[in-house]
C-alpha angles and dihedrals in degrees: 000000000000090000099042109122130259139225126222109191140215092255092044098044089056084047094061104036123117127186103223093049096052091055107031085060094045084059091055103045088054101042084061118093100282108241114203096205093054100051108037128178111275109252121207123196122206144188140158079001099301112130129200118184133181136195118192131191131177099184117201106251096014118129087211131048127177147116141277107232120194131174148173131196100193091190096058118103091252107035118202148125112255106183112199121192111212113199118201112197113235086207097061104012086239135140093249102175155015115212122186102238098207111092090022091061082052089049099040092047091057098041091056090040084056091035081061092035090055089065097034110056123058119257113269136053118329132212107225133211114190126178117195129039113210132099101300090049087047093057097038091059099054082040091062100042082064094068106026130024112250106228098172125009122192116178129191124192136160086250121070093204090045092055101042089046090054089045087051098054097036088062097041101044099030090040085228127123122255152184138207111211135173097220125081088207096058094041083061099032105109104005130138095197121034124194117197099188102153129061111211148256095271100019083268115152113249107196121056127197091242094064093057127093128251080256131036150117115238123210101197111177116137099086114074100153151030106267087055139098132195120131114026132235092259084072096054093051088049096049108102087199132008123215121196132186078220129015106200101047100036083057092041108030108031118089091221102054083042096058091037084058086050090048086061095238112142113216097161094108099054099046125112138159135249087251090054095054094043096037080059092240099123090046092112093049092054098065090059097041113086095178116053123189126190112183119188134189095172130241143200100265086065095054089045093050100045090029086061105043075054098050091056096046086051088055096043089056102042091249104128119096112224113231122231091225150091136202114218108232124228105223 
């Protein structure tokens, strides 16, 4: 079966994965004329407390196209999330493969947050501010020293081994120093790039404008939808221009632009999307924006991209498993 499907999974897609061409093709996939169709709103379904929600993506330029699908059942004897990529094949019109979407969705979060990072902070070394330690500050991390050099990192996170362990690494694998803190405040104090990769216990937000710097570039994705904190609207106040993987559903969706909207605070005016800052339209309005935001709640342009860049190194190191199966095809 030439055409059976194939699976990638968590550990080969780790494998694979380089930095640079992650983000270089998530540049260029958003640089591109947006096209709506192509890239819809996710949609969940939900009932009795089980949740499906899907993700889909057809990228201009892309051999493959697809959806990420994830899905919990709290009820069942062992609860959790499992995300799967499927991959059509636009040369045969085919399902060509099946990706594990953990560690990718890790992996594809960090790459567009340094796709944005790479325009919005100035050339040169950052000091970088991080709060959270767990896997999406982890990847972030790696993501941005591919595209500026990390000349001081400070970390603050509610554990003392999980900060200090992620100090540590950080030190030993980027070649940068850094520092493990309680306080959220310190962490921030000084730095010219912030990360914010962790809501809080409470749903309470856990950086504040008046910790930031006259100048600096803020990573804010923690927050994807309405019943979660993470920055608070201080920072949205703060923020001279805001930049959004997705306009519609970071404003609408997200618990901190909606609080920020309660708070009264417009930031209308100030809001772009990713497009806009790749494509070079908001280049001007760099030079005259001091504090930079980019808030992020993910999409499926983001898992197909990076899915399929993936997919072909997979393919290139003789990591994929063939499936024994077939699909019948309705002509």
């Amino acid at each position: 079966m030439s055409d059976a499907p194939f699976f990638v999974s968590s550990q080969a897609a780790t494998q694979v994965f380089a930095w640079p061409e992650a983000i270089a093709a998530l540049a260029q996939a958003y640089a591109a004329p947006p096209n709506p169709a192509a890239t819809p709103p996710r949609t969940v379904a939900h009932d009795d407390g089980a949740w499906l929600r899907t993700l889909p993506a057809l990228p201009s330029g892309g051999r493959y196209f697809g959806a990420k699908l994830m899905a919990m059942a709290p009820a069942s004897a062992q609860p959790g999330v499992e995300y799967v990529i499927v991959l059509w094949d636009r040369e045969t019109s085919r399902i060509a493969a099946f990706v594990d979407g953990h560690e990718v969705t890790a992996l594809r979060t960090a790459a567009t947050s340094a796709a944005a990072l790479d325009r919005l902070a100035p050339p040169g070394p950052i000091r970088l501010g991080v709060l959270g330690s767990g896997l999406e500050a982890t990847m972030h991390v790696r993501a941005f020293s591919a595209v500026r050099p990390i000349e001081r990192l400070v970390v603050s996170s509610p554990t003392p081994a999980r900060r200090e362990a992620f100090a540590e690494t950080a030190a030993r694998d980027l070649g940068c120093a850094a520092e493990a803190v309680a306080d959220g405040a310190a962490a921030v104090r000084g730095a010219s790039v912030v990360l914010a990769a962790a809501r809080s216990r409470g749903e309470q937000p856990i950086l504040h404008g008046d910790w930031l710097a006259p100048e600096v570039a803020v990573v804010s994705i923690g927050s994807t939808i309405p019943a979660q904190r993470e920055i608070g609207a201080s920072v949205v106040a703060a923020s001279d221009l805001i930049v959004c993987d997705t306009v519609e559903e970071v404003v609408e969706q997200t618990g901190d632009m909606l609080e920020a909207a309660r708070a009264g605070i417009d930031f209308a005016g100030r809001t772009f999307s990713l497009h806009d800052l790749l494509a070079g339209a908001l280049d001007e309005r760099l030079a005259h924006a001091p504090r930079r935001l980019f808030k992020s709640v993910g999409g499926g342009l983001q898992d197909v991209v990076v899915a399929e860049v993936i997919v072909r190194r997979a393919l290139e190191a003789g990591l994929t498993t063939p499936l024994p199966i077939g699909f019948d095809t309705k002509e």
